[in-house]
C-alpha positions as CSV (number, residue, x, y, z in Angstrom):
1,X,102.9,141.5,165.7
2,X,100.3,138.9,167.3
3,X,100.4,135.1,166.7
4,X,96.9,134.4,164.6
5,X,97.3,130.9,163.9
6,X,95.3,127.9,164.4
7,X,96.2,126.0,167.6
8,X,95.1,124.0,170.6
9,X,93.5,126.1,173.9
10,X,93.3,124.6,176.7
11,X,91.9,121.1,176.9
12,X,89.7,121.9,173.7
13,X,90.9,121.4,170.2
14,X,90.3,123.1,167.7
15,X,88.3,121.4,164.6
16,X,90.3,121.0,161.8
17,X,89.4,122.3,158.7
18,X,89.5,121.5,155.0
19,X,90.1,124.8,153.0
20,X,89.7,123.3,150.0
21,X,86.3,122.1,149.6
22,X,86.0,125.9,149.2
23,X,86.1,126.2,145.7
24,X,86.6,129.5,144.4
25,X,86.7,133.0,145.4
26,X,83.2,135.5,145.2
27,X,82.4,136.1,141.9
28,X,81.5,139.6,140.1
29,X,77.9,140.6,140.2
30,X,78.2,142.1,136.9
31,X,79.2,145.0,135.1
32,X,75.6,146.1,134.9
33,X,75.0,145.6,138.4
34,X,73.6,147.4,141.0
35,X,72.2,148.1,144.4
36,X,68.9,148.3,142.8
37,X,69.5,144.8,142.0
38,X,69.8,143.4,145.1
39,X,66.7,140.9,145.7
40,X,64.0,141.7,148.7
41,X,65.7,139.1,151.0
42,X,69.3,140.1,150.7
43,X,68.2,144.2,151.5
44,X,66.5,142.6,154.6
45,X,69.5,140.5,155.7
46,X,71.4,143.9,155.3
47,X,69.2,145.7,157.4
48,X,69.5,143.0,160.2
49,X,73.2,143.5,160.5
50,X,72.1,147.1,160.7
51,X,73.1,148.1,156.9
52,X,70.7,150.1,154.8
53,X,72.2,151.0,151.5
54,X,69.0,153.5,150.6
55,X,69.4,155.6,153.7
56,X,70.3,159.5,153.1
57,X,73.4,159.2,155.9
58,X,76.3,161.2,154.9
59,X,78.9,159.7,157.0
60,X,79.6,157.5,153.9
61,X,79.1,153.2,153.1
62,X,81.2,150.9,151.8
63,X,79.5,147.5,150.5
64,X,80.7,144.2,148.8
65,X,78.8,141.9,147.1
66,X,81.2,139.1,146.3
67,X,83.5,140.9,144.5
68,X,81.6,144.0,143.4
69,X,82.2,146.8,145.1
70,X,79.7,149.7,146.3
71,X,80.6,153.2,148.3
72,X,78.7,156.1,148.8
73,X,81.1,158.7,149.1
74,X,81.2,160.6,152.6
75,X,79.7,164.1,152.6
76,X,82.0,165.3,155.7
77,X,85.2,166.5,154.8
78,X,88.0,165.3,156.3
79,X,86.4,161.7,156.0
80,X,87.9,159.0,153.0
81,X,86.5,156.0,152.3
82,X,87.3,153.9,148.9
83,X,88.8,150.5,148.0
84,X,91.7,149.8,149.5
85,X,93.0,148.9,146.0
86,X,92.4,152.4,144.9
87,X,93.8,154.0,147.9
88,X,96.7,152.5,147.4
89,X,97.3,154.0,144.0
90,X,96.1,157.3,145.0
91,X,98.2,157.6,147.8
92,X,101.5,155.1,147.7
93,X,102.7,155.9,150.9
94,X,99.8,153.5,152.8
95,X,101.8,150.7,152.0
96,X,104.8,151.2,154.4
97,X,103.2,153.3,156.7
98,X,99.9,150.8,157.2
99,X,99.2,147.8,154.6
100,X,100.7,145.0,156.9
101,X,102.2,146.9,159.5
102,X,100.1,145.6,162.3
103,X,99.4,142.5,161.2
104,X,102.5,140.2,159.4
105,X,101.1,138.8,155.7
106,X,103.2,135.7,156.6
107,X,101.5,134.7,160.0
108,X,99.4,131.9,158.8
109,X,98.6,130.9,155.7
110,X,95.1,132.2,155.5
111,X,96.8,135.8,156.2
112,X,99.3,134.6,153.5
113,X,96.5,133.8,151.2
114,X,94.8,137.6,151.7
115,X,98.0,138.8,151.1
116,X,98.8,137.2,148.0
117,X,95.3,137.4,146.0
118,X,95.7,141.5,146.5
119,X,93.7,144.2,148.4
120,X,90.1,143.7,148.4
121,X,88.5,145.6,151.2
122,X,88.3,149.7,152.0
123,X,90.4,152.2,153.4
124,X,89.4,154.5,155.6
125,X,90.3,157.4,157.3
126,X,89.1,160.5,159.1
127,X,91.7,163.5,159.0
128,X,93.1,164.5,162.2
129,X,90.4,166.8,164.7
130,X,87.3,165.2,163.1
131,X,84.5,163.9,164.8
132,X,82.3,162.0,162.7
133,X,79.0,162.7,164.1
134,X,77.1,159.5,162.7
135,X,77.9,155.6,162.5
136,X,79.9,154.7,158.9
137,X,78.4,151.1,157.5
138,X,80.3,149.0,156.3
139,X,79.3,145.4,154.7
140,X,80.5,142.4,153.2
141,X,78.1,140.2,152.0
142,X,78.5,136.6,150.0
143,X,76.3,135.1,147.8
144,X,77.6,132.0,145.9
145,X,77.2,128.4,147.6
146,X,80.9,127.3,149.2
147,X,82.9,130.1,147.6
148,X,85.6,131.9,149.7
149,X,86.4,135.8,150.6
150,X,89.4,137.1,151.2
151,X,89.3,140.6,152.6
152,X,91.7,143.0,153.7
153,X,90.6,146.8,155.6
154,X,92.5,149.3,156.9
155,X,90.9,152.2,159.1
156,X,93.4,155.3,160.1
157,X,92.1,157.9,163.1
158,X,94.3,160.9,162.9
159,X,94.9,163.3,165.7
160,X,91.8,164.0,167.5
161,X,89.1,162.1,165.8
162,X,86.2,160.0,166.2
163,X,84.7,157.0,164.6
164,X,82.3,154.5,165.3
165,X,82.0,152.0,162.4
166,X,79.2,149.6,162.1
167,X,80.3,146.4,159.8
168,X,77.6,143.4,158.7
169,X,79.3,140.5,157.7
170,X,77.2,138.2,155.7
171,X,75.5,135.4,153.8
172,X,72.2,135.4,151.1
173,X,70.0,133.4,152.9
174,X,70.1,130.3,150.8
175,X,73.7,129.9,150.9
176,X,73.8,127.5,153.7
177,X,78.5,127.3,153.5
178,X,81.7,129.2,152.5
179,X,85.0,130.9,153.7
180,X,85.2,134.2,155.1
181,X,88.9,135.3,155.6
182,X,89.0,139.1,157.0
183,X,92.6,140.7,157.6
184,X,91.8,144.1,159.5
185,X,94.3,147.0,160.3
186,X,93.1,149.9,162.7
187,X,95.3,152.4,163.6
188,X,94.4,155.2,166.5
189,X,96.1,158.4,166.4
190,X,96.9,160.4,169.9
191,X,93.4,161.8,171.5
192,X,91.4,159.8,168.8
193,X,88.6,157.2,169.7
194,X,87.5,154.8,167.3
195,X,84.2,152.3,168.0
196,X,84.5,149.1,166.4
197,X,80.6,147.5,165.9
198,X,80.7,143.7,164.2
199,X,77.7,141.7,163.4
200,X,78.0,138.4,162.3
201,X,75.1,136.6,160.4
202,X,76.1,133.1,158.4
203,X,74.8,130.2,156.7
204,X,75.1,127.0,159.2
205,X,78.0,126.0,157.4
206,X,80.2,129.0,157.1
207,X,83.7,128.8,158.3
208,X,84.9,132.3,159.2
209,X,88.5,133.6,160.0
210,X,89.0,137.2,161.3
211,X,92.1,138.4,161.7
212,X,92.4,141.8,163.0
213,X,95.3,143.8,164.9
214,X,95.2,147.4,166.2
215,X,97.2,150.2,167.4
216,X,96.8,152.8,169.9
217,X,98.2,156.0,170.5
218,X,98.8,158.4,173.3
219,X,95.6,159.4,175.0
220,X,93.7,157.1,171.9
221,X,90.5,155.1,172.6
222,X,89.7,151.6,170.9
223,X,86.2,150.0,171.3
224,X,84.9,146.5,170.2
225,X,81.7,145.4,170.1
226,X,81.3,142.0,168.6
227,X,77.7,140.0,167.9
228,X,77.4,136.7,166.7
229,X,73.4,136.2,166.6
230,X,73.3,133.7,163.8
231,X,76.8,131.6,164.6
232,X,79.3,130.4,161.6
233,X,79.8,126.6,161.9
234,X,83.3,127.1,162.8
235,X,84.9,130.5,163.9
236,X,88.0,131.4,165.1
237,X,89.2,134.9,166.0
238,X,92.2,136.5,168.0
239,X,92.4,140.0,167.4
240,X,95.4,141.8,169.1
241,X,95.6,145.5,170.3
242,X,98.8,147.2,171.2
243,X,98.1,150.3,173.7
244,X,101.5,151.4,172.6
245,X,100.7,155.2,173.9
246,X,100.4,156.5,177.5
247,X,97.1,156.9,178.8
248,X,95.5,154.9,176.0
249,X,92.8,152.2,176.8
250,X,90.8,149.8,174.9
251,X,87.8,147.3,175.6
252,X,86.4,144.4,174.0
253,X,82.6,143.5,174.6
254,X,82.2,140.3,173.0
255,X,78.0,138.5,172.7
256,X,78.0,135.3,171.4
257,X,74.8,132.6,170.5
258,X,76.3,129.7,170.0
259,X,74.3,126.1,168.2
260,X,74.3,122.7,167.9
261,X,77.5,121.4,166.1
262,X,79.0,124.8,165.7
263,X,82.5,125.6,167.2
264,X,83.6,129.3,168.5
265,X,86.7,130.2,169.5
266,X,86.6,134.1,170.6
267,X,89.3,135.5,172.4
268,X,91.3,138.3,172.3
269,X,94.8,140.1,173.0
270,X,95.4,143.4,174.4
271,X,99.4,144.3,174.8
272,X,99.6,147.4,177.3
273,X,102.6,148.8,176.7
274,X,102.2,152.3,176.9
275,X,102.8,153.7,180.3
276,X,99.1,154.1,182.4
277,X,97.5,152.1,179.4
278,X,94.4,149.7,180.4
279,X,92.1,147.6,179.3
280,X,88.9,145.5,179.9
281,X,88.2,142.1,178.1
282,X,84.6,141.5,178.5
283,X,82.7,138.1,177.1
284,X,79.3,136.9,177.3
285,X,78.3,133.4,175.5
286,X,74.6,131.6,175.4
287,X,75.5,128.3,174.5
288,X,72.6,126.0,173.0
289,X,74.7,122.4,172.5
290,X,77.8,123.5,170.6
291,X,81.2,124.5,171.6
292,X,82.9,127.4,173.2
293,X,85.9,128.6,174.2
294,X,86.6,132.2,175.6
295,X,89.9,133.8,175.8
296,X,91.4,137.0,176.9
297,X,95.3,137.3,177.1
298,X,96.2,140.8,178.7
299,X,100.0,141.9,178.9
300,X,100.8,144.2,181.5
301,X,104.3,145.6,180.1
302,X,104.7,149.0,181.2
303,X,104.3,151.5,184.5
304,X,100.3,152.1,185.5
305,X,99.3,149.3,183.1
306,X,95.8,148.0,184.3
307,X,93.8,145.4,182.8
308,X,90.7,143.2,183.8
309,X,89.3,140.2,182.0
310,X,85.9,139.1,182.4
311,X,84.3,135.7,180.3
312,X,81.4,134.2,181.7
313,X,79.0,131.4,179.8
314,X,75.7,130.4,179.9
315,X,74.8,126.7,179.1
316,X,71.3,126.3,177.9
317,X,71.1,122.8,177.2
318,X,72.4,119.4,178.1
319,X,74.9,119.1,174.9
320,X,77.9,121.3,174.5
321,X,80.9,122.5,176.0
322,X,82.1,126.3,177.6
323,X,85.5,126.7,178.3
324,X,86.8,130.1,179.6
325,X,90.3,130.7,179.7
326,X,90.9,134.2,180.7
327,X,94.4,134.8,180.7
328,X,97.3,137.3,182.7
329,X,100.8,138.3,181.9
330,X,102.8,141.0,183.8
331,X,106.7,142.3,182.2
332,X,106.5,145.1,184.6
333,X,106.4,145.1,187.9
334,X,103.9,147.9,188.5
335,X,101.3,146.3,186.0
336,X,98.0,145.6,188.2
337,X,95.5,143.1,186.1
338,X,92.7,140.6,187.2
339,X,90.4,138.2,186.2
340,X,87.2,136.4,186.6
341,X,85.2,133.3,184.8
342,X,82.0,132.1,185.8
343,X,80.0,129.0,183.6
344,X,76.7,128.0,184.5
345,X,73.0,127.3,184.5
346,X,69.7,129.8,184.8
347,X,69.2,129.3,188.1
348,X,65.4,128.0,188.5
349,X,64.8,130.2,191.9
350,X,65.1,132.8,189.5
351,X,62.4,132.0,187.3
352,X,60.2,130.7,189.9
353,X,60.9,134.0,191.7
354,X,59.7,135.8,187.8
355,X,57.0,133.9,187.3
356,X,55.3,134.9,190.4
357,X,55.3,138.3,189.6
358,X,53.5,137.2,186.7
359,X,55.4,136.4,184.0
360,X,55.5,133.2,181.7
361,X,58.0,130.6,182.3
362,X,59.6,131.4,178.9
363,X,59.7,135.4,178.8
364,X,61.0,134.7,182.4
365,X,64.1,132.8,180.8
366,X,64.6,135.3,178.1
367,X,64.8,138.0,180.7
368,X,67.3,136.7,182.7
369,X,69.5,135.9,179.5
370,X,69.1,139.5,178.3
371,X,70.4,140.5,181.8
372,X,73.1,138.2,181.7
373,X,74.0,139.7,178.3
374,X,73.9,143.1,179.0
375,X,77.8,144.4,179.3
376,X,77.7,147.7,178.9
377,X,78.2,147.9,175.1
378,X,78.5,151.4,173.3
379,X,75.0,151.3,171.5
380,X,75.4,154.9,170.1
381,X,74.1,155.3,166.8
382,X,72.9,151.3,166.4
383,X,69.7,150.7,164.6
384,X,67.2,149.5,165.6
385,X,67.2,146.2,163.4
386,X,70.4,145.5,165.2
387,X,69.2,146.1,168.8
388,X,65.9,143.5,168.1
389,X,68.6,141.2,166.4
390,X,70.9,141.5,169.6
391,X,67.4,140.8,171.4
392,X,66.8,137.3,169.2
393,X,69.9,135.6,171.8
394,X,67.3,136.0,174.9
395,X,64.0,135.9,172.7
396,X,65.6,132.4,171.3
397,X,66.8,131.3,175.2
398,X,63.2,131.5,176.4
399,X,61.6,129.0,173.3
400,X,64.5,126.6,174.0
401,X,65.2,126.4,170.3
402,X,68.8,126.0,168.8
C-alpha cells in the first residue's frame, strides 16, 4: 500500500481545498441518451484527448458521461471490458483478488469517499498470451458546473499480454470547475506489458485527485505517459508502482503546462522490490506563472534493483514557482539509483543562435520547448489530435500566452 494523502513537500504547501463547494455527484444523461447526442463541441474535446467514439477500432471503448455509461464491446477475444459494477457481479471473485488490493479504500478520505459511493469505472482485462494489436480508449468526461466524480478502474494483464490504453479525462467546454476523484488498480501479470497514456484537459477551476497504484510481475512491463496540456486549478497525484517480480521494470514520463494561479503536484513512487527490477522517473514541466512541484521517490529494496529519477522545469515567466524534489531510498545494499534536477530559463544564446538561421523569435522559443519536452515517450498508436495537442505546450511557449 502507498500513502496518497494530502501533505506538505518540501518547502511548498499544498493549497487547501474545500470539497464541499462541490455539490453533487455527475448526473445521468438520460435513459434516452446517446452518443449521437453528444453536441459538436463535446465530440471535438473528445477527439483532442485522442477519443473518437465513431471510429470502427475493434480493440473496444469505454466512455462516461457523468454518470452514463458507454462501451463498445471489444472484437478480440481474449479482451473484456465492462463496468466495473457489472464485472463484479459476473465474476465475484475480482473483489478479493483486485477491487482494493493495491490501493487501501481507507487511505484518505477521498479514496474513502470512492469507496463508499460504489464502483463506477470499467474493468478490464486481456486473457493471458494476448497482444492487443491497437490502443483501447478509454474516457471520462464531466459536464455539469461544480459537480464531482468519483471513479474507480481496474485493468488486469494476464500472462503474456499487451496493452496500451489511451484515457481522456475531461470537461464540456463551458464548465469552467468540479471534482474529479480517480482510484486506479493495474495489475501486470509475468511477461506482460501494459502502456498507460493519460491526457488531461479541465476547466480552469477543476480540482483533480488521481489516485492510482500498480503491480508488476516477473519479467512484466509498466509504462506511463501523462499530459496535462490544459492544467486543472489544483492537482495532486502520487501514483505508486510495486515491481514486486524479478526482472520487471516500469517508467513514468510525465509533460506538464502549467498557468497562472494553478497548483500541480506530480510525483510519483516506484517500490523495486523484486530482485533486478528497475525503473526510470522522468518529468518535464513548462511553467507559465503558477506552481509546481515534481517528485519521484524510488525504493531500491531488493538485489540488482536500479532506478534513475530525472525532473527538470522550465520557467517561462517572471511569476511562479518549480520545485523539484526527486527523491532516493536504498533497503538493500546492492540497490544502485541516481538522480538529477535542473530548473531554469530558455537560454537567449539559443534563440539568437535560431533566429539566425532564419527563424522568428517565437517559433525559435517553441522549438526549443518542444526539445526540452521530448522524453522519449511511447507514442505508438497515439492520434494524431493528441500529438498536435501535446504540440500546443511549445506552440503556446513561443506566443508567451498563459
Amino acid at each position: 500500500m502507498t500513502n496518497l494523502s494530502d501533505k506538505t513537500i518540501g518547502s511548498v504547501e499544498k493549497r487547501k481545498i474545500d470539497f464541499s463547494k462541490f455539490d453533487g455527484t455527475e448526473d445521468n444523461a438520460g435513459t434516452d441518451f446517446s452518443i449521437n447526442d453528444l453536441k459538436n463541441d463535446e465530440t471535438d474535446t473528445l477527439r483532442s484527448v485522442g477519443i473518437d467514439l465513431y471510429d470502427n477500432s475493434g480493440s473496444g471503448k469505454f466512455f462516461m458521461y457523468g454518470s452514463s455509461v458507454f462501451t463498445l464491446a471489444p472484437q478480440i477475444e481474449g479482451v473484456e471490458i465492462m463496468p466495473l459494477k457489472e464485472a463484479l457481479r459476473i465474476y465475484p471473485e475480482i473483489e478479493s483478488l483486485y477491487y482494493f488490493k493495491a490501493v487501501n479504500e481507507g487511505e484518505d478520505e477521498l479514496t474513502k469517499s470512492v469507496y463508499e459511493k460504489g464502483p463506477h469505472g470499467y474493468f478490464i482485462r486481456v486473457r493471458k498470451g494476448v497482444i492487443v494489436g491497437e490502443p483501447l480508449h478509454t474516457a471520462m468526461f464531466m459536464h455539469r458546473e461544480m459537480s464531482s466524480m468519483y471513479i474507480h478502474n481496474i485493468v488486469v494483464l494476464e500472462e503474456g499480454a499487451h496493452l496500451h490504453l489511451i484515457t481522456g479525462c475531461v470537461s464540456g467546454c463551458a464548465v469552467r470547475g468540479g471534482l474529479h476523484v480517480a482510484v486506479s488498480e493495474h495489475y501486470v501479470g509475468k511477461g506482460a506489458k501494459f502502456v498507460s497514456t493519460m491526457v488531461h484537459s479541465w476547466g480552469q477551476d477543476f480540482v483533480v485527485r488521481p489516485r492510482s497504484a500498480t503491480v508488476v510481475d516477473d519479467n512484466g512491463s509498466f509504462v506511463s505517459n501523462y499530459y496535462s496540456v490544459r492544467p486543472a486549478s489544483n492537482i495532486q497525484a502520487a501514483p505508486f508502482t510495486d515491481l514486486a517480480g524479478k526482472n520487471s521494470n516500469a517508467k513514468y514520463m510525465t509533460v506538464l503546462a502549467c498557468h497562472k494561479g494553478s497548483f500541480s503536484d506530480i510525483g510519483g513512487t516506484v517500490l523495486m522490490s523484486g530482485e533486478n527490477s528497475s525503473a526510470e522517473l522522468v518529468a518535464r514541466a513548462v511553467n507559465y506563472g503558477g506552481t509546481v512541484v515534481q517528485t519521484g521517490m524510488l525504493i531500491g529494496a531488493a538485489m540488482g534493483s536500479r532506478g534513475h529519477v530525472d525532473c527538470s522545469g522550465l520557467m517561462l515567466g517572471d511569476e511562479g514557482i518549480i520545485e523539484a524534489v526527486p527523491g532516493l531510498r536504498s533497503v538493500h545494499p546492492d540497490a544502485r539509483m541516481s538522480h538529477e534536477a535542473a530548473i531554469g530559463r530558455i537560454d537567449t544564446g539559443e534563440v539568437n543562435y535560431l533566429q539566425s538561421k532564419g527563424l522568428e523569435e517565437m517559433q525559435a522559443i517553441a522549438l526549443i520547448v518542444r526539445g526540452f519536452l521530448n522524453v522519449g515517450i511511447e507514442m505508438e498508436g497515439l492520434d494524431k489530435d493528441i500529438e498536435e495537442m501535446i504540440k500546443e505546450i511549445s506552440e503556446l511557449s513561443g506566443h508567451g500566452e498563459g
